[in-house]
C-alpha positions, 0 to 999 in steps of 0.5 A: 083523437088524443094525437089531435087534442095534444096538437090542438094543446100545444097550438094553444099553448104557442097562442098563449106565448105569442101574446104574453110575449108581444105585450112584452115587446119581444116581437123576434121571439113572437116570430119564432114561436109563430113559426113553430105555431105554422110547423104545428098546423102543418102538421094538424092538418094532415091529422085525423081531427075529430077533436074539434068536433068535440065540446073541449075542441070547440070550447079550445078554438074559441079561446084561440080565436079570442086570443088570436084576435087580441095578438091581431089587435097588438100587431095593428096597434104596432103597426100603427105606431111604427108608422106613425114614428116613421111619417115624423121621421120622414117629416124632418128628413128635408130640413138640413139635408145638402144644404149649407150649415149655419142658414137662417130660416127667417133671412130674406133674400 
């Protein structure tokens, strides 16, 4: 069981990395440690866990759960950002692109 708690510790210490460093906008450095958080569930999941039935289990789990639902809301909140940078810059990739320099908007033809 202490095998399994000291997995369960370090998983929660990556969580907490993983946030503290995405409002920092170190997002490669998140991806690192996310790796590292999948590597330890690989390993938690072919552990005896008898932690999480404990109360100090279920109280950790539910810290990670809240802070996982914080990072999700980050990634969203990015996402939605990085998208709508993405439709403004798409919005002007028709103007000046193949035609002549110097054309005037308003000349009638």
């Amino acid at each position: 069981m202490t095998d399994a708690k000291s997995l369960w510790q370090d998983y929660w210490f990556l969580t907490r990395e993983i946030e503290h460093y995405w409002q920092k906008n170190e997002h490669d450095l998140c991806f690192d440690l996310m790796e590292q958080r999948e590597r330890l569930q690989a390993r938690l999941d072919t552990t005896n866990d008898d932690f999480r039935l404990t109360p100090e289990g279920q109280k950790l789990l539910a810290q990670i759960r809240d802070s996982n639902g914080r990072i999700l809301r980050f990634m969203q909140t990015s996402l939605r950002l990085m998208q709508q940078k993405q439709s403004v810059a798409s919005a002007y990739d028709g103007y000046g692109g193949g035609g002549p320099v110097g054309n005037r908007l308003d000349q009638k033809s």
